[in-house]
Structure formats: structure tokens, C-alpha cells
C-alpha positions in Angstrom: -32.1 156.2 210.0 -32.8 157.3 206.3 -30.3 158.3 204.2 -30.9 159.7 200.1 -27.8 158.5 198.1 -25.9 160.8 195.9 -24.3 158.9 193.4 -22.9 161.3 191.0 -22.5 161.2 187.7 -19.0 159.0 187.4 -20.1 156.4 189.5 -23.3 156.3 188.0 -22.2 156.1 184.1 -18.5 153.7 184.9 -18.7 152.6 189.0 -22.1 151.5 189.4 -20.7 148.9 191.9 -19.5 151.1 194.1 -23.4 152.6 194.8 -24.2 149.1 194.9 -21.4 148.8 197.7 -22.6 151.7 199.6 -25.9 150.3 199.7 -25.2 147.2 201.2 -22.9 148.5 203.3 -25.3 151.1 204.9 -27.9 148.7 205.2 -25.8 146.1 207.0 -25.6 149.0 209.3 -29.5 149.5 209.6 -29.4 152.5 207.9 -33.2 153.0 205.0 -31.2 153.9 202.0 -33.4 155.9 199.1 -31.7 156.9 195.8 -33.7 159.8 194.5 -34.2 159.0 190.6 -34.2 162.8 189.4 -30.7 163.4 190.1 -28.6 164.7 187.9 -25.1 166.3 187.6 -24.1 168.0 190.9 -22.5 171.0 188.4 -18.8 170.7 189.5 -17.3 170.1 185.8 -19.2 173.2 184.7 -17.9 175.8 187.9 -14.3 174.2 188.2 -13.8 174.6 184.1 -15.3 178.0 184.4 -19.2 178.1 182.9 -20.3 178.9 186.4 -23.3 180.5 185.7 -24.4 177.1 183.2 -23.7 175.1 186.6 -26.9 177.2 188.7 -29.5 175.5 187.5 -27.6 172.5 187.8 -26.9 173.2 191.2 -30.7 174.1 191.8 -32.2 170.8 190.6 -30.0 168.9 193.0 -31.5 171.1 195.8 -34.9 170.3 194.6 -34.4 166.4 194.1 -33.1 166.2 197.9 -35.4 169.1 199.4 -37.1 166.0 201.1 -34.3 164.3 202.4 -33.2 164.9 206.1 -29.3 163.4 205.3 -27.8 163.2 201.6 -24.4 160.7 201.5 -21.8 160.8 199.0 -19.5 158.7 198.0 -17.0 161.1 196.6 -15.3 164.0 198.3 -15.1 166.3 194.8 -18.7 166.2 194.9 -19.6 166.6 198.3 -17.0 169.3 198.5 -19.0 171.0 195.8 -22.1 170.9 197.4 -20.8 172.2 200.7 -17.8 175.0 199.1 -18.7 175.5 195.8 -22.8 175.8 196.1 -22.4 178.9 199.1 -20.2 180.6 196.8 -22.5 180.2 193.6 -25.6 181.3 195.3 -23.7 184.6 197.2 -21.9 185.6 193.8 -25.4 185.1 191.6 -27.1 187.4 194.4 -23.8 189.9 194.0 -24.1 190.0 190.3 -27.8 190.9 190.5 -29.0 187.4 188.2 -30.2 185.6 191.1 -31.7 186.8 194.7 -33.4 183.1 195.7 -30.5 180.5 194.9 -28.4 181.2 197.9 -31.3 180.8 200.0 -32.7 177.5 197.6 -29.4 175.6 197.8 -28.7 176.6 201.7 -31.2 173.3 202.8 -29.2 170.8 201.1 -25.4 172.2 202.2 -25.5 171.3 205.8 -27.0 168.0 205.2 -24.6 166.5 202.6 -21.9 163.9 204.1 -19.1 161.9 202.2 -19.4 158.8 203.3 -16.9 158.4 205.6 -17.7 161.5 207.6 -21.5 160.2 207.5 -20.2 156.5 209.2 -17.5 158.0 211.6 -19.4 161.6 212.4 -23.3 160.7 212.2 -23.2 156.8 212.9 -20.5 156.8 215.0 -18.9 153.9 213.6 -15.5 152.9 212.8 -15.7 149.1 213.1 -18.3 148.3 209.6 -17.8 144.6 210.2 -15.9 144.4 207.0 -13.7 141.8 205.8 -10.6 142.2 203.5 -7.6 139.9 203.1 -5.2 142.3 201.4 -2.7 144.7 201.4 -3.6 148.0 201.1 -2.2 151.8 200.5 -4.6 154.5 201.3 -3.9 157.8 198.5 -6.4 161.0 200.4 -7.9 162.8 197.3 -7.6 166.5 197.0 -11.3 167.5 197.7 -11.4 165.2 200.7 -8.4 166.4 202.2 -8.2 169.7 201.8 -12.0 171.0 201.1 -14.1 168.3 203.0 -11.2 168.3 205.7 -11.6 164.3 206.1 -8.7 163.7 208.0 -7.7 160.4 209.6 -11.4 159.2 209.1 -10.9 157.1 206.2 -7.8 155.4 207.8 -9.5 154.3 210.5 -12.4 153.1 209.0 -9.8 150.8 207.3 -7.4 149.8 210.2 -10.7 148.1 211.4 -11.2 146.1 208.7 -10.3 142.2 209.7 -7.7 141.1 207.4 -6.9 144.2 205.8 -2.6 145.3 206.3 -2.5 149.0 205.7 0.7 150.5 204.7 2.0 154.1 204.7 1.7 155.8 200.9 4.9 158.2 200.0 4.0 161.2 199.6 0.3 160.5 200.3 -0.9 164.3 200.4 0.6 165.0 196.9 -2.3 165.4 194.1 -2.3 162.7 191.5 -2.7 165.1 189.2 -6.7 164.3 187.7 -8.0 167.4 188.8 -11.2 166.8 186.0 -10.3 168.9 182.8 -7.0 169.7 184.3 -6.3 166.0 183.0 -7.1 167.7 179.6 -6.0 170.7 179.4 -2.7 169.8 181.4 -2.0 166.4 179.8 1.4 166.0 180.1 1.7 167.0 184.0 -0.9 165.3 184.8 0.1 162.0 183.4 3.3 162.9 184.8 2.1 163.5 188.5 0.2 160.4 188.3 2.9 158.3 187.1 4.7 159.8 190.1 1.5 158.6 192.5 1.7 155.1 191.3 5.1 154.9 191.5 5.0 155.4 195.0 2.2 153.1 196.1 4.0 150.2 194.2 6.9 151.0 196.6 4.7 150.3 199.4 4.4 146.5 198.0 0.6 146.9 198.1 -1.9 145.1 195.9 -4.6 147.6 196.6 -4.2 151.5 196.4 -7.6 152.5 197.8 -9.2 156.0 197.5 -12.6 157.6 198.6 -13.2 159.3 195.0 -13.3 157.4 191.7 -12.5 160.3 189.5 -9.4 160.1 191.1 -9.1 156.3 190.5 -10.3 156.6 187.4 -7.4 158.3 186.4 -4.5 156.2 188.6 -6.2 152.7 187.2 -5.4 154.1 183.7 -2.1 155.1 184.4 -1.6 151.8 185.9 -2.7 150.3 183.1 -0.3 151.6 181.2 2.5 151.0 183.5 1.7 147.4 183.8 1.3 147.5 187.4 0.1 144.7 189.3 -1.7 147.4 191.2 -5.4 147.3 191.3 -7.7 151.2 192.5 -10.1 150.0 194.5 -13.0 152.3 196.1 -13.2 152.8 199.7 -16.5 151.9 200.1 -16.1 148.8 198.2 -13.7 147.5 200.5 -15.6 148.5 203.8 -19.3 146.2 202.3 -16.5 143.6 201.8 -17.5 140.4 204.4 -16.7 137.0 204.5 -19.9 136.0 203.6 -19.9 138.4 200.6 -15.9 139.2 199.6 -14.6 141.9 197.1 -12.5 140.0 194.8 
């Protein structure tokens, strides 16, 4: 199988290593893995912070980059989610408002066809054993986007309760946003510092080393806040953990 990577832009400019991660980890599991060199911004900051008509063309370059691609993976639910939610939406309201009559029928190709990574292991590959390996304890924290938009469900978990070595442990109040939400972090600074506070709180109650998410905006923003709690905490990606093998460890 062939599969076109979608980085995005965060992992790309601060988490390179996780694209490297997903890499290895999809080719240990025979999978052709092509990273497109024209991609650019998916357009999420722009819609979510309200200069949706800047994020169209945006939106339309990704389309043309991946035109060729049969399956686009992802490893972050915010950006997959805005390929599949937000990109429907901006094409309908563009034809609705009379700017735009071709972009919902340009960006339809590459809605269907774009998997977080998780659902692209579990739902297309089938797999929940990766043939990972991962001595630690770890809390699992279900981003927003994933949960609620991308609908991932239990898939990351079991993806992880197959990992050899890895203890998982329950996260308090798991479903509760950790409060990055992109410019909300900004514009909301005090309750979002607050609400993350709150989210590492709880995973150090769960006497985990490793709180472990699928997004690394998300992480992004509970490694700071860990940083400034002096937590011996460390955010670790999901994928990162599952190319983990003996052979090869995280540390």
C-alpha cells in the first residue's frame, strides 16, 4: 500500500521526529510512504480564528498537492478533522455566498481519503498489534478534534494496550479539553493555562511518566505547562511510542 504523509505545519516547524516516527512505523508495516514536498498549511488557524475566506486557497493547494494520492495519513486529529469538517463547510458556504462555484467540488477528492493515523492503522490496515515496544507507564489524554470531530474512540487505546511493555493507566477526567484550542491559548490566556494546569494535574495523579496524545498542538501546550510546574511528566506523541521497538527504543 501507498500512503502520502500529511505532516502539518507544527510537526513540521517543532516535531519533526514525530513524521520521522510515522515513517518508520508505516514502513515496518509494509506500507510505501510519499511526503508530497508542496504542502503547505492545511488552513485551520485561519477558519477557526475567523479569516475563513484567507483559509480557501489554502484549503485548495492542499487538494491540489494530494490530487494524486489514493490515501493521505495524518498525524494529528485537529488537522485531519479540518480536512474532513471544516473543508465541506468552506467549499458549500463559498458556493452560498456566490465567491466560489468549483471549491466544494475541488476539495471533495481529498475529504474521503484523509485518515489520522490511528484510524488509518486500526480502520484501513487492520492492525492493532504494531510490534511496538515501550517500557513505561503511560496516561492516554483524547484531544478535542479526535474525540469529538474525527470520532476516534477507543482506537488509540488499543493501539497502546498492545504495546509490549507499555502499563496504561486511566486519565481523570480524560474527555475534559486541556484548554489549547490554537488562538484560544491567546486570546483566553488565563483559562487556558488554567484548564491545563487542571489536565496535568490529573495525569500526575495517575503516577505516569508518560501522558501520551495523538496531536502535538495539544502537547505542545501540556509540555509547557509542565514545564512550568516542574513535573516529572514527559508529552510524548502517539505515534512515537507505537515505532518504538526493542531494536530501536524511544527514550
Amino acid at each position: 500500500m501507498r500512503a502520502a504523509l500529511f505532516l502539518t505545519c507544527v510537526n513540521d516547524t517543532l516535531y519533526p521526529g514525530t513524521g520521522r516516527a510515522v515513517v518508520n512505523l508505516l514502513s515496518r508495516l509494509g506500507v510505501e510512504v510519499e511526503f508530497p514536498m508542496g504542502q503547505t498549511c492545511c488552513g485551520q488557524a485561519h477558519y477557526n480564528t475567523g479569516y475563513r475566506r484567507q483559509a480557501e486557497p489554502l484549503a485548495r493547494h492542499f487538494a491540489e498537492v494530494f490530487a494524486d494520492h489514493d490515501v493521505i495519513v495524518t498525524p494529528s486529529g485537529s488537522c485531519g478533522a479540518t480536512v474532513r469538517e471544516l473543508y465541506p463547510r468552506m467549499g458549500e458556504r463559498a458556493r452560498a455566498e456566490g465567491r466560489s462555484e468549483d471549491l466544494a467540488t475541488a476539495l471533495a477528492p481529498v475529504v474521503h481519503k484523509t485518515y489520522e493515523l490511528t484510524e488509518f492503522l486500526v480502520d484501513v490496515l487492520g492492525v492493532t498489534d504494531v510490534g511496538a515496544w515501550f517500557p513505561h507507564t503511560v496516561t492516554y489524554h483524547p484531544t478535542c478534534h479526535g474525540l469529538r470531530s474525527l470520532g476516534l474512540g477507543d482506537r488509540p487505546r488499543r493501539l497502546l494496550e498492545a504495546v509490549r511493555g507499555l502499563e496504561l493507566v486511566e486519565l481523570p477526567g480524560a474527555e475534559e479539553c486541556c484548554g489549547f484550542g490554537g488562538t484560544f491559548a491567546v486570546k483566553n490566556s488565563d483559562v487556558s493555562a488554567a484548564m491545563g494546569i487542571d489536565k496535568v494535574r490529573n495525569a500526575e495523579s495517575t503516577g505516569a511518566g508518560v501522558l501520551c496524545a495523538a496531536d502535538n498542538s495539544c502537547l505542545m501546550h501540556l509540555g509547557g505547562t509542565m514545564a512550568r510546574l516542574c513535573t516529572p511528566l514527559r508529552p510524548v506523541h502517539l505515534a512515537e511510542i507505537l515505532a518504538s521497538t526493542e531494536e530501536e527504543p524511544l527514550s
